[in-house]
C-alpha positions as a Markdown table, in Angstrom:
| # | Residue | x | y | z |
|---|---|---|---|---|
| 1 | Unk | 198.7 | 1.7 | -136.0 |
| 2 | Unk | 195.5 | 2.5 | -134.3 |
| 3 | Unk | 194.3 | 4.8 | -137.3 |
| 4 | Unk | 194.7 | 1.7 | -139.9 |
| 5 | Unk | 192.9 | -0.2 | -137.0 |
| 6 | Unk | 190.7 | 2.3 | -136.4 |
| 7 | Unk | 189.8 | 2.6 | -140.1 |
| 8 | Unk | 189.5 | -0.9 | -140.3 |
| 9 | Unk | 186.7 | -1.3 | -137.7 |
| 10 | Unk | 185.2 | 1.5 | -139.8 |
| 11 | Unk | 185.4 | 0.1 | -143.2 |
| 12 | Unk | 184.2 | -3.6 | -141.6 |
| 13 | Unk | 181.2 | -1.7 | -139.9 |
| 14 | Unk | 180.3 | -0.4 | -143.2 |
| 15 | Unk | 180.5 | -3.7 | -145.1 |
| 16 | Unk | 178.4 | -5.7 | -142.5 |
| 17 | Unk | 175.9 | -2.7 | -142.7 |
| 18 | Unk | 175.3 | -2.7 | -146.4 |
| 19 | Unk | 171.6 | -3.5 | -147.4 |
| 20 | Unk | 172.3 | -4.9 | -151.3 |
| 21 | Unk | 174.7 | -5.3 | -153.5 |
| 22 | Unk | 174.4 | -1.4 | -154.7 |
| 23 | Unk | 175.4 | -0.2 | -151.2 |
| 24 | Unk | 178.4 | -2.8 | -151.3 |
| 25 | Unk | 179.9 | -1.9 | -154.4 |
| 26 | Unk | 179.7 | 1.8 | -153.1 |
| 27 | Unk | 182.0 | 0.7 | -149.9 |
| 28 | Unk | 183.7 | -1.2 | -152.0 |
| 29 | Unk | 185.1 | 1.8 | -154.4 |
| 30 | Unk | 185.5 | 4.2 | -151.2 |
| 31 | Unk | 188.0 | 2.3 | -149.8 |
| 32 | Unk | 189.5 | 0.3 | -152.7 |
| 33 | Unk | 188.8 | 2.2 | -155.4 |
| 34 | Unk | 191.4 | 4.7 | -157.3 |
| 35 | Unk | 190.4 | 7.0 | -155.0 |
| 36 | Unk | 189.4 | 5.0 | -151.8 |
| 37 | Unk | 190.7 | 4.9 | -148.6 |
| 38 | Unk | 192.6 | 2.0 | -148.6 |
| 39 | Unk | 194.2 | 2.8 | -151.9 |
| 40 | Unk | 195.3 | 6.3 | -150.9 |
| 41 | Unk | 197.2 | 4.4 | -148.0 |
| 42 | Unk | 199.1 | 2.5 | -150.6 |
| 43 | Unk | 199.9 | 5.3 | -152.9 |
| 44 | Unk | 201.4 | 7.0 | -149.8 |
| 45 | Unk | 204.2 | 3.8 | -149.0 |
| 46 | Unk | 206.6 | 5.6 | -151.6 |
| 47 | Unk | 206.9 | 8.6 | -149.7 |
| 48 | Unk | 208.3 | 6.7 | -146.5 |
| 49 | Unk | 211.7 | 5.5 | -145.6 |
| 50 | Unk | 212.5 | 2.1 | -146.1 |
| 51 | Unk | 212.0 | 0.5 | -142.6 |
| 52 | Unk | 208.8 | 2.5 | -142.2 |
| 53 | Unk | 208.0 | 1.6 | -145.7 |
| 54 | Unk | 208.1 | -2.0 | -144.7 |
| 55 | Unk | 206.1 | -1.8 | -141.4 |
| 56 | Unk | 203.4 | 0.1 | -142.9 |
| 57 | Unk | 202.9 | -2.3 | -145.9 |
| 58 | Unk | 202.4 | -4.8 | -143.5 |
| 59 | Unk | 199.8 | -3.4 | -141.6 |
| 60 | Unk | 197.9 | -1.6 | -144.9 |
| 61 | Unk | 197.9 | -4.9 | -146.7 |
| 62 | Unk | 196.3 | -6.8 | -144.0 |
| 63 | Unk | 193.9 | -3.7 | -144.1 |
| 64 | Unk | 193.5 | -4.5 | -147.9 |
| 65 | Unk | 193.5 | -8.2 | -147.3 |
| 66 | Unk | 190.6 | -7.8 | -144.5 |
| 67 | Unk | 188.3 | -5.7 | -146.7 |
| 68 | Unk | 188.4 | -7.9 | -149.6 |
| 69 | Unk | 187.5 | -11.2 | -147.6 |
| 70 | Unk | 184.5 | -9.4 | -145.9 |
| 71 | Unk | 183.4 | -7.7 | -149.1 |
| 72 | Unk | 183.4 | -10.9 | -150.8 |
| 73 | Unk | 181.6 | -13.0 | -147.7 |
| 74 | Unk | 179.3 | -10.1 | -147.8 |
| 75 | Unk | 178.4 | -10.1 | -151.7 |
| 76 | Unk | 178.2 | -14.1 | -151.0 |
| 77 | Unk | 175.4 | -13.2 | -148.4 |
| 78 | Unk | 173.4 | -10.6 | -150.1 |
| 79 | Unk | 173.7 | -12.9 | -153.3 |
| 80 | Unk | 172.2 | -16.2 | -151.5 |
| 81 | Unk | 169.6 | -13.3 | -150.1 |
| 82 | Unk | 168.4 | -11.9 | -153.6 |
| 83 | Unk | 168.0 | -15.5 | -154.4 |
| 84 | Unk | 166.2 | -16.8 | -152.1 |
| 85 | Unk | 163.7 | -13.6 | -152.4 |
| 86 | Unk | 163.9 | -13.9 | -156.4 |
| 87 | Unk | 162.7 | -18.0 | -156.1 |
| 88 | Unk | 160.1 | -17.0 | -153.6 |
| 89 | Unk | 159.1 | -14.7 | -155.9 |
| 90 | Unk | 159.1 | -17.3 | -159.0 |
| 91 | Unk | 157.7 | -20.0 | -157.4 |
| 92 | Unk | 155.2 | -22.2 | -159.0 |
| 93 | Unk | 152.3 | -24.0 | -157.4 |
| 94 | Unk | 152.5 | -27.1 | -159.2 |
| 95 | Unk | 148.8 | -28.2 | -157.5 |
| 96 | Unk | 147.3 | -25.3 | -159.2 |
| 97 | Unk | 145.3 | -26.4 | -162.5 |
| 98 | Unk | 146.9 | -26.1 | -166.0 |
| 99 | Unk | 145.7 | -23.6 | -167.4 |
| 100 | Unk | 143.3 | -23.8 | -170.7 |
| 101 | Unk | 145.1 | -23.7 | -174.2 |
| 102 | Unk | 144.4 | -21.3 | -176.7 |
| 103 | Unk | 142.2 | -24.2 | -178.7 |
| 104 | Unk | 139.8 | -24.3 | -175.0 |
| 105 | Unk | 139.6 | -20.7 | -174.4 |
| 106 | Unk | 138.8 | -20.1 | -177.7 |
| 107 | Unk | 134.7 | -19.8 | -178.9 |
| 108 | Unk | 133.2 | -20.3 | -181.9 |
| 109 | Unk | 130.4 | -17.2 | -182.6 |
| 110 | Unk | 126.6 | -18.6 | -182.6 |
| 111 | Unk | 125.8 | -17.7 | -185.5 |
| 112 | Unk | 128.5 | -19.6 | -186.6 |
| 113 | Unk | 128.0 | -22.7 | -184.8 |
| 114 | Unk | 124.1 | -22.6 | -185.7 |
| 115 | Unk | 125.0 | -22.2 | -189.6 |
| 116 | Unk | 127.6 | -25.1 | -189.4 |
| 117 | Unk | 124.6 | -27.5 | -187.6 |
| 118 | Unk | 122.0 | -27.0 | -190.0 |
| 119 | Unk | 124.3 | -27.4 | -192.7 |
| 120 | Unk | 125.0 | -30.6 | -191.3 |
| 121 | Unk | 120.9 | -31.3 | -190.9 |
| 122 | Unk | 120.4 | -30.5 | -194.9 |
| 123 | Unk | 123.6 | -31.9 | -196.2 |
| 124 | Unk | 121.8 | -35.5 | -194.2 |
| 125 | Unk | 119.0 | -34.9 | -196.7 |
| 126 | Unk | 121.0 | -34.6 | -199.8 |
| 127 | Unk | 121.4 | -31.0 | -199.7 |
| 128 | Unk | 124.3 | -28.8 | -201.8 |
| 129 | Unk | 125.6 | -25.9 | -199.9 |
| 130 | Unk | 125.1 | -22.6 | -202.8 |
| 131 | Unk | 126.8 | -19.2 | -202.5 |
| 132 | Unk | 126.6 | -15.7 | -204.3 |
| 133 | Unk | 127.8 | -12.4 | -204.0 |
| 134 | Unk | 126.7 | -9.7 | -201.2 |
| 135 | Unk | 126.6 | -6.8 | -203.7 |
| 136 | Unk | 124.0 | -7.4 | -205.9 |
| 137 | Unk | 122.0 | -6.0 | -209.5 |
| 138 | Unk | 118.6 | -5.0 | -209.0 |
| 139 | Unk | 117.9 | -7.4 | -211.8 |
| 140 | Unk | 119.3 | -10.8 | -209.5 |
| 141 | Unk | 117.6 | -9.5 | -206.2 |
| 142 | Unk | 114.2 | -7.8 | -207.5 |
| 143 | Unk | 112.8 | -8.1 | -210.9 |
| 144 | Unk | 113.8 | -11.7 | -211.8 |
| 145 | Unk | 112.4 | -12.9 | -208.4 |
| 146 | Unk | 108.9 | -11.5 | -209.8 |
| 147 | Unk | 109.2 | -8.3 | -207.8 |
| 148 | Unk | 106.6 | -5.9 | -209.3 |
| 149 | Unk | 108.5 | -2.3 | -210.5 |
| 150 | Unk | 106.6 | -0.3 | -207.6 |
| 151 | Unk | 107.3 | -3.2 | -204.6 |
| 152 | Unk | 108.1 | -1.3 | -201.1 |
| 153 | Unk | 110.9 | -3.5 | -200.7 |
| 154 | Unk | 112.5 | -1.3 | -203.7 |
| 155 | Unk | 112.4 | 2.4 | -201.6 |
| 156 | Unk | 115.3 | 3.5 | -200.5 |
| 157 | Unk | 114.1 | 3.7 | -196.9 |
| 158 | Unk | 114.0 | -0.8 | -196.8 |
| 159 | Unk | 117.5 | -1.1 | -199.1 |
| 160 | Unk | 120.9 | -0.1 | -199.2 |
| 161 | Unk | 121.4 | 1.2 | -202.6 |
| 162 | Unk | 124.5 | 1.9 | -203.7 |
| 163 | Unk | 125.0 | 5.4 | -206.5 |
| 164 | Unk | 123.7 | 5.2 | -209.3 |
| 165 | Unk | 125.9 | 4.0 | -212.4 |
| 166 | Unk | 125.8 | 6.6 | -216.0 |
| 167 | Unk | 123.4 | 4.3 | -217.3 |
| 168 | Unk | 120.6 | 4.9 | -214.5 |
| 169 | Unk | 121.2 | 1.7 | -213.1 |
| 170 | Unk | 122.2 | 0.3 | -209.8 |
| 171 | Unk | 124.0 | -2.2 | -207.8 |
| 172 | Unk | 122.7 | -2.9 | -203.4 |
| 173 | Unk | 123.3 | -4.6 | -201.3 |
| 174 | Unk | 120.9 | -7.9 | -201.5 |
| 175 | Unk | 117.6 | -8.1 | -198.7 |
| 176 | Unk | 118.0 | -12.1 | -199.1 |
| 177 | Unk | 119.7 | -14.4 | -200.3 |
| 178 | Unk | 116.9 | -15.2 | -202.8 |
| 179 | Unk | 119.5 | -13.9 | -205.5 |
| 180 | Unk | 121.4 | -17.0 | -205.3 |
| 181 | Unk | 118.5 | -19.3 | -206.1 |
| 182 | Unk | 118.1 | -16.9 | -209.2 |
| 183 | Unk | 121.7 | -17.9 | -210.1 |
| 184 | Unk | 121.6 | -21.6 | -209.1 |
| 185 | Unk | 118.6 | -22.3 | -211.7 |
| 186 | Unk | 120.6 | -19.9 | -214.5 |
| 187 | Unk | 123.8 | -22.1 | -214.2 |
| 188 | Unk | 122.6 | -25.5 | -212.8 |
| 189 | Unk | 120.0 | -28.1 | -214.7 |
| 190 | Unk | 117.9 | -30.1 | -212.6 |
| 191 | Unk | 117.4 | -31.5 | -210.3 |
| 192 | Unk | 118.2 | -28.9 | -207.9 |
| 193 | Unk | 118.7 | -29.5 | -204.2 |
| 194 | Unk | 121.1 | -26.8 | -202.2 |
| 195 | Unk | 120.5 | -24.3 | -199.3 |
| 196 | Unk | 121.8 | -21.1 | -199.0 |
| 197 | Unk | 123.1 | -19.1 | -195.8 |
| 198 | Unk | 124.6 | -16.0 | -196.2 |
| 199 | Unk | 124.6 | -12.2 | -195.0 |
| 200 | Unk | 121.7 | -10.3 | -196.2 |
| 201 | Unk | 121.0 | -6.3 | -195.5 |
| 202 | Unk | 118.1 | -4.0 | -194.7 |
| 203 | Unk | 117.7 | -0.3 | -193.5 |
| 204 | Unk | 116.0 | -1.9 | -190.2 |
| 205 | Unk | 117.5 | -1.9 | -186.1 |
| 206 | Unk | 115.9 | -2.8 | -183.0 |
| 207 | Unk | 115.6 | -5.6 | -180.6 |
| 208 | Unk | 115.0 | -8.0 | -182.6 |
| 209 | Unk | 116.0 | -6.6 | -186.4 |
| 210 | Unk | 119.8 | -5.6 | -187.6 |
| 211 | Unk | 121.0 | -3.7 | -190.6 |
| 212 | Unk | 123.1 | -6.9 | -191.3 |
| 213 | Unk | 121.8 | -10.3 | -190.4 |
| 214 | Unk | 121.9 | -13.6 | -191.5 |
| 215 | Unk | 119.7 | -15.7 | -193.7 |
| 216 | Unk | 119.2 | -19.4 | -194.6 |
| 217 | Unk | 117.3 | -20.6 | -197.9 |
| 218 | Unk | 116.7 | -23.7 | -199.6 |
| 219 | Unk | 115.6 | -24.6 | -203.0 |
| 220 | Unk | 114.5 | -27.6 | -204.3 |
| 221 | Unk | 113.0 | -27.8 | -208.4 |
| 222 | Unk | 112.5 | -30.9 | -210.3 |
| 223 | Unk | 109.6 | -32.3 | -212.5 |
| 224 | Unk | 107.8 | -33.9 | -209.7 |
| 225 | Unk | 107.9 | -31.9 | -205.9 |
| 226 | Unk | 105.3 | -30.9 | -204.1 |
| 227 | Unk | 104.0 | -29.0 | -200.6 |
| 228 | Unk | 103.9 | -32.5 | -199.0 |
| 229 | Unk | 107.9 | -33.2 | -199.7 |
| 230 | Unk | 107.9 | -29.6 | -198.2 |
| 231 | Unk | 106.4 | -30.3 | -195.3 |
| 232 | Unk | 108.4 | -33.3 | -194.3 |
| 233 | Unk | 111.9 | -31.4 | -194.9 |
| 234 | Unk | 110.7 | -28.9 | -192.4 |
| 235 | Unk | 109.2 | -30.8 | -190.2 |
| 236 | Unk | 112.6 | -33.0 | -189.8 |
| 237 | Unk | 114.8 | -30.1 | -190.3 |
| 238 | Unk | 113.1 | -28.7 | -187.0 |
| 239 | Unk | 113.1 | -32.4 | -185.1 |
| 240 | Unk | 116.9 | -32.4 | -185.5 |
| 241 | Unk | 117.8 | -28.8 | -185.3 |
| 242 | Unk | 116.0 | -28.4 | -181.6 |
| 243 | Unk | 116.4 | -32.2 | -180.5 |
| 244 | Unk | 113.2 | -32.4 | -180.0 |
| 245 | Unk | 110.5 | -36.3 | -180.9 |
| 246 | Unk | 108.1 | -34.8 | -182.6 |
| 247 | Unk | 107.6 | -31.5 | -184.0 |
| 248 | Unk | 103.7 | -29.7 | -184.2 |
| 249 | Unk | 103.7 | -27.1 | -187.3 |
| 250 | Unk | 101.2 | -24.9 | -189.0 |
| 251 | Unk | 101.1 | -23.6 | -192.2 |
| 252 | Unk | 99.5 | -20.3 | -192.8 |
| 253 | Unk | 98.7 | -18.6 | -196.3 |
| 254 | Unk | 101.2 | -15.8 | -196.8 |
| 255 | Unk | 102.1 | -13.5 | -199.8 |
| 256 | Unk | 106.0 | -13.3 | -201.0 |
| 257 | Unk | 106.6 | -12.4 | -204.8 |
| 258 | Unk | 108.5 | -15.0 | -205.9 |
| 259 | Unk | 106.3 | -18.3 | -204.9 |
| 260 | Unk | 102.7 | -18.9 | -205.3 |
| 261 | Unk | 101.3 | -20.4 | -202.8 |
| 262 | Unk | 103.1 | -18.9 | -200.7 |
| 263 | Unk | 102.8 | -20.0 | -196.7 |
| 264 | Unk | 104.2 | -18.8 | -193.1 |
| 265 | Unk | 104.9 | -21.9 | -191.0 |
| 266 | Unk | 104.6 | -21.8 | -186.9 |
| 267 | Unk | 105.9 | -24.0 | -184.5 |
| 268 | Unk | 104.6 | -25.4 | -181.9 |
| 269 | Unk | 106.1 | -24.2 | -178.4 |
| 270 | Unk | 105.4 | -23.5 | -174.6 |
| 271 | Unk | 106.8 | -20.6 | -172.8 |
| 272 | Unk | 107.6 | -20.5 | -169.3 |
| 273 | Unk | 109.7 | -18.6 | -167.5 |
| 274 | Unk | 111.2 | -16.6 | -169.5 |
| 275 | Unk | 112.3 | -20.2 | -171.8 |
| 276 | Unk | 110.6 | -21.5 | -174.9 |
| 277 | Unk | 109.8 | -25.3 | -175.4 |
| 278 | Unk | 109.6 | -26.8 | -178.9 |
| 279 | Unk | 107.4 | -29.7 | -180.0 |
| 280 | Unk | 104.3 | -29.3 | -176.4 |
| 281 | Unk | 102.6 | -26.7 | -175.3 |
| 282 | Unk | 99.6 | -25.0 | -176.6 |
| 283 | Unk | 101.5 | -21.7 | -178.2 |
| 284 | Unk | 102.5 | -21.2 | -181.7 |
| 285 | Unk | 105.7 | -19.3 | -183.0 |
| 286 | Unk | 106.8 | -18.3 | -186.6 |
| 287 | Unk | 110.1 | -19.0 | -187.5 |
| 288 | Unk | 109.9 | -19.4 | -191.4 |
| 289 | Unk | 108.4 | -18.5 | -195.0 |
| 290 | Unk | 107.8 | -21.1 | -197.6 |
| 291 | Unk | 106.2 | -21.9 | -200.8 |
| 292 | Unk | 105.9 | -23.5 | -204.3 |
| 293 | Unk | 108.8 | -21.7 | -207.1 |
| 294 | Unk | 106.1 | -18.9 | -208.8 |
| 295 | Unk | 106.2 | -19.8 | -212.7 |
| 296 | Unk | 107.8 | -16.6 | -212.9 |
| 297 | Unk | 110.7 | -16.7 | -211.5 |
| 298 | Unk | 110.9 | -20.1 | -213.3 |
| 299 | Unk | 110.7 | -18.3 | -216.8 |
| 300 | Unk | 113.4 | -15.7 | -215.5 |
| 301 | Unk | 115.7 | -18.7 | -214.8 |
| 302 | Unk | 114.5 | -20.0 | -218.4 |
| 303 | Unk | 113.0 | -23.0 | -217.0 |
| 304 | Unk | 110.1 | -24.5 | -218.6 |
| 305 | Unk | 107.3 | -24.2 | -215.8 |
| 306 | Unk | 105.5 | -26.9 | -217.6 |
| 307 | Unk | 108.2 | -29.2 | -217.5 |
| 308 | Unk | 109.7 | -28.1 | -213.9 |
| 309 | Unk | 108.3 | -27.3 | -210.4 |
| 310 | Unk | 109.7 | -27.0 | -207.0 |
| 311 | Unk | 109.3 | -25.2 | -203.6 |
| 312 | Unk | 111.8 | -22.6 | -201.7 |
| 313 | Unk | 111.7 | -21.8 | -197.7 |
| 314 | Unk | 113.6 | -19.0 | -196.4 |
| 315 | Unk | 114.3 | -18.6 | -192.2 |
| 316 | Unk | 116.7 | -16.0 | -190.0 |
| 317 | Unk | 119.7 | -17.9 | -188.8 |
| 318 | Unk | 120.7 | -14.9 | -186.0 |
| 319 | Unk | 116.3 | -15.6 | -185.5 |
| 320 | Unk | 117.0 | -19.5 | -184.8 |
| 321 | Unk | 119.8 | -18.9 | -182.9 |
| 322 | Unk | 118.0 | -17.2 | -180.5 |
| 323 | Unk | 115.3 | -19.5 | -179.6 |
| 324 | Unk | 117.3 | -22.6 | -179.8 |
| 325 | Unk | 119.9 | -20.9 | -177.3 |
| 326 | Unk | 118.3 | -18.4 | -175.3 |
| 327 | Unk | 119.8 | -15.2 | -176.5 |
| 328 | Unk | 117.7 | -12.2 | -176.0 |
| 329 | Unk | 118.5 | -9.2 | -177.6 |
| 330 | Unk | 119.9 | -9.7 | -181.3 |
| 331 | Unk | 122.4 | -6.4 | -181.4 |
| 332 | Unk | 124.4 | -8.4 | -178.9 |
| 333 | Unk | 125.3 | -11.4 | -181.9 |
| 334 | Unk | 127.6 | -8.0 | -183.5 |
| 335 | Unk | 129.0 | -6.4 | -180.9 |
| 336 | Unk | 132.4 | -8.0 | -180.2 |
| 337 | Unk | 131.7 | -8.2 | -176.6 |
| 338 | Unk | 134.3 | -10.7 | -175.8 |
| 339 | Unk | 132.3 | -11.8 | -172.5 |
| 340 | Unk | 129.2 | -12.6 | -174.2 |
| 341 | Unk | 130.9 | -14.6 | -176.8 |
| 342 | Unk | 132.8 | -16.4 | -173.7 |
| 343 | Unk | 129.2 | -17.4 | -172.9 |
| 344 | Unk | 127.0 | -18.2 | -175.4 |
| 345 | Unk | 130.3 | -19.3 | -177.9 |
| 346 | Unk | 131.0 | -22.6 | -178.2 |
| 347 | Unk | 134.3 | -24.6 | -178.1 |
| 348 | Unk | 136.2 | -25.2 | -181.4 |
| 349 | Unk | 136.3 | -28.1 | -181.5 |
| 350 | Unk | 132.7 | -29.4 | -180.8 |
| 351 | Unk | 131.8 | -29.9 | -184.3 |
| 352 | Unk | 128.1 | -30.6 | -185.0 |
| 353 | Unk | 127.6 | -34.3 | -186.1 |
| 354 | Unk | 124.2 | -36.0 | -186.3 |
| 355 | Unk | 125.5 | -38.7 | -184.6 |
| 356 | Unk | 126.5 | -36.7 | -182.0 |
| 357 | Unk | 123.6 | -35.1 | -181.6 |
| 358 | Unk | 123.1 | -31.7 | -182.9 |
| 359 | Unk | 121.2 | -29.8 | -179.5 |
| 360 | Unk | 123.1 | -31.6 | -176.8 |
């Protein structure tokens, strides 16, 4: 009698004492297990006489009896306890802000976003959108655009060349995206009005200059266009695109192959502190090339350059892109830095719109 007491005390002692639910399964199979404590009594009954039998299975079921009810009001209190910890744990702040969706945290590359505004700019003045191939023939990108055979632009050390096919020629990868005017005037009658942005490529890296950047184009050849319509396109292609009353430009005489005359165009701007101010000040910047179609090129295309006539402008879109938004350093537009594209990106869904206003 006092051992199963005894034992009991100990066995209760234990069960109060467990920390978790892993210390009161172990208590649990040391005394009621096959091999517990509690269960060896038991086994032990069918060795005793009869009357002793019966007085000992009274007092080792109420053992039995006792440890069950406090292991299970134990596991009941460890139980409420891991629950409480696991909801502290879980809890929610329902004051705290949502958080952004995929579609907010999400930003649209600057080059991107610039490309898609001044698409938006020309497509207001009746412009066609025109695409061609990165890889091009020497023929597209050089000699049809009135490139002479010994042009610098045609060394290795300004092109990406690619081997040379059995026949001695070979295919590179196109310095403009002049090419693409070559192709709009071969497969298109005009009128012709369409821009074209693209990649271009040239053995060239620094600050301000990539191996791969991006270009912008336009073409416009008719019987009856002329430096002034020119002019005005510019002018309220550069009113729109930096949101700004009035624009000052300056054309400069220039030299390109493939138009004649050929002209540089600044911009008026003011620079202070470190920022660059469009349309006041008493700087100038250049931020384009321009000219009237050469007759040339206009044979190449096997257009009549006594029937038809028209005028080309080519500008850098990653250029652009810079002075409308204040980027410094041009290497940064390619290199995937996730935090720089968090800060000069722009949310998807803030499509340019004229209406809207292109530079707000």
């Amino acid at each position: 009698m006092a051992d199963i007491s005894q034992l009991q005390r100990q066995i209760l002692a234990e069960i109060a004492a467990a920390p978790d639910e892993s210390a009161l399964e172990a208590v649990r199979v040391a005394t009621l297990g096959k091999s517990g404590s509690v269960t060896g009594l038991l086994k032990a009954l069918g060795a005793m006489p009869p009357q002793e039998r019966r007085r000992q299975g009274l007092l080792i079921n109420g053992l039995r009896d006792a440890v069950s009810a406090a292991l299970a009001g134990r596991r009941e209190i460890l139980e409420r306890a891991a629950l409480a910890v696991r909801l502290s744990a879980e809890r929610l702040d329902v004051t705290l802000p949502v958080r952004e969706t995929p579609a907010e945290i999400g930003r649209v590359h600057p080059i991107t976003q610039v490309t898609d505004e001044l698409t938006a700019i020309f497509a207001d003045m009746g412009f066609a959108v025109a695409e061609g191939p990165d890889i091009e023939t020497d023929d597209y990108n050089f000699t049809k655009l009135n490139f002479p055979e010994n042009h610098p632009a045609r060394d290795m050390h300004d092109t990406f060349f690619f081997n040379p096919k059995p026949d001695g020629t070979r295919l590179l990868l196109r310095t403009h995206t002049s090419p693409v005017q070559v192709r709009t005037m071969l497969t298109q009658k005009p009128p012709i009005r369409v821009i074209i942005p693209g990649r271009t490529y040239r053995c060239d890296s620094d600050q301000t200059h990539t191996p791969m950047f991006h270009q912008v184009e336009g073409l416009v050849i008719d019987s009856h266009s002329h430096l002034g319509h020119l002019k005005w396109i510019l002018e309220e292609f550069c009113k729109a695109f930096f949101g700004v009353e009035r624009v000052g430009m300056r054309f400069r005489p220039s030299y390109f192959p493939f138009t004649e005359p050929s002209l540089e165009v600044d911009i008026q701007c003011r620079r202070d502190k470190g920022e660059i101010r469009f349309g006041e000040g008493a700087d100038w910047m250049e931020i384009l090339g321009c000219g009237m179609v050469h007759p040339n090129v206009l044979k190449n295309c096997r257009l009549d350059p006594d029937a038809f006539q028209g005028f080309a402008w080519g500008m850098g879109i990653d250029r652009i892109a810079m002075l409308k938004y204040g980027m410094p350093d041009l290497r940064a537009f390619f290199e995937a830095d996730v935090r720089w594209l968090s800060h000069y990106g722009f949310r998807p869904l803030d499509f340019p719109t004229l209406a809207g206003g292109l530079s707000g």
